[in-house]
C-alpha positions, 0 to 999 in steps of 0.5 A: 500500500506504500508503494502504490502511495508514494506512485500516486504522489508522484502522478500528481507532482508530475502533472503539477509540473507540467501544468506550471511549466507549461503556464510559464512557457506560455507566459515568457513565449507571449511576453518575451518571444512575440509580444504584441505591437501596435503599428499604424493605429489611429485615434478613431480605433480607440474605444469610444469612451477613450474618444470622448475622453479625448474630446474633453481633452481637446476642450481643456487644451483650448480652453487653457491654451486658447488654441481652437486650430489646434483643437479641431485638428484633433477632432478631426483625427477622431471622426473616422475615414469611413463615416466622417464627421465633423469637428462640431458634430463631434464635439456637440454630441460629445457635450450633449451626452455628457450634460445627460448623463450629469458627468463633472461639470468641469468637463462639461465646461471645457466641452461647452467652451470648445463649441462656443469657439467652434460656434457649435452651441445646441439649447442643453448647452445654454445653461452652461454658458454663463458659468465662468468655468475654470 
């Protein structure tokens, strides 16, 4: 009954092994062999919760910097080649779900400068117009 014991003990170490050398080997394989790389991606394969982040971006650069050129460009590289859009779509849609949804008021504010300097303000912006902001 020992030796059966200690040929049972030894399976189950055996198998044990196997399974952690294989998790490793995969693991130096996917991080050291052929890790990933992105090449050649653009703002509009980001996912669109990153996009509006980016647009918010957009309105503080030209809210602190007053560089509305600079701004639209940025936009521009959102709006996907495929279904373009404009900057003041973007940025219009991008205040308007975000006065919806009640996200910080600082970043409505910036989104609400931008489209003012675009001349891209819609009726639920109103409100935040006369709010000095930051």
């Amino acid at each position: 009954m020992n030796v059966q014991r200690s040929w049972l003990l030894d399976i189950r170490l055996l198998f044990l092994g196997g399974v952690l050398f294989g998790i490793g080997l995969g693991l130096a394989a996917g991080w050291l062999l052929w890790p990933v790389t992105y090449y050649d991606t653009d703002l509009y394969d980001l996912h669109p919760r990153y996009q509006d982040e980016l647009v918010v971006m957009a309105g503080a650069l030209n809210a602190l910097e007053g560089d509305t050129a600079l701004a639209r460009q940025l936009l521009a590289q959102v709006s996907s080649p495929s279904v373009p859009r404009s900057p003041e779509a973007i940025v219009v849609d991008v205040t308007e779900r975000y006065i919806a949804r009640g996200a910080p008021t600082e970043d409505i504010d910036y989104l609400v400068r931008l489209a003012k300097a675009l001349n891209a303000v819609t009726t639920p912006m109103q409100p935040f117009l006369n709010d000095p902001g930051p």
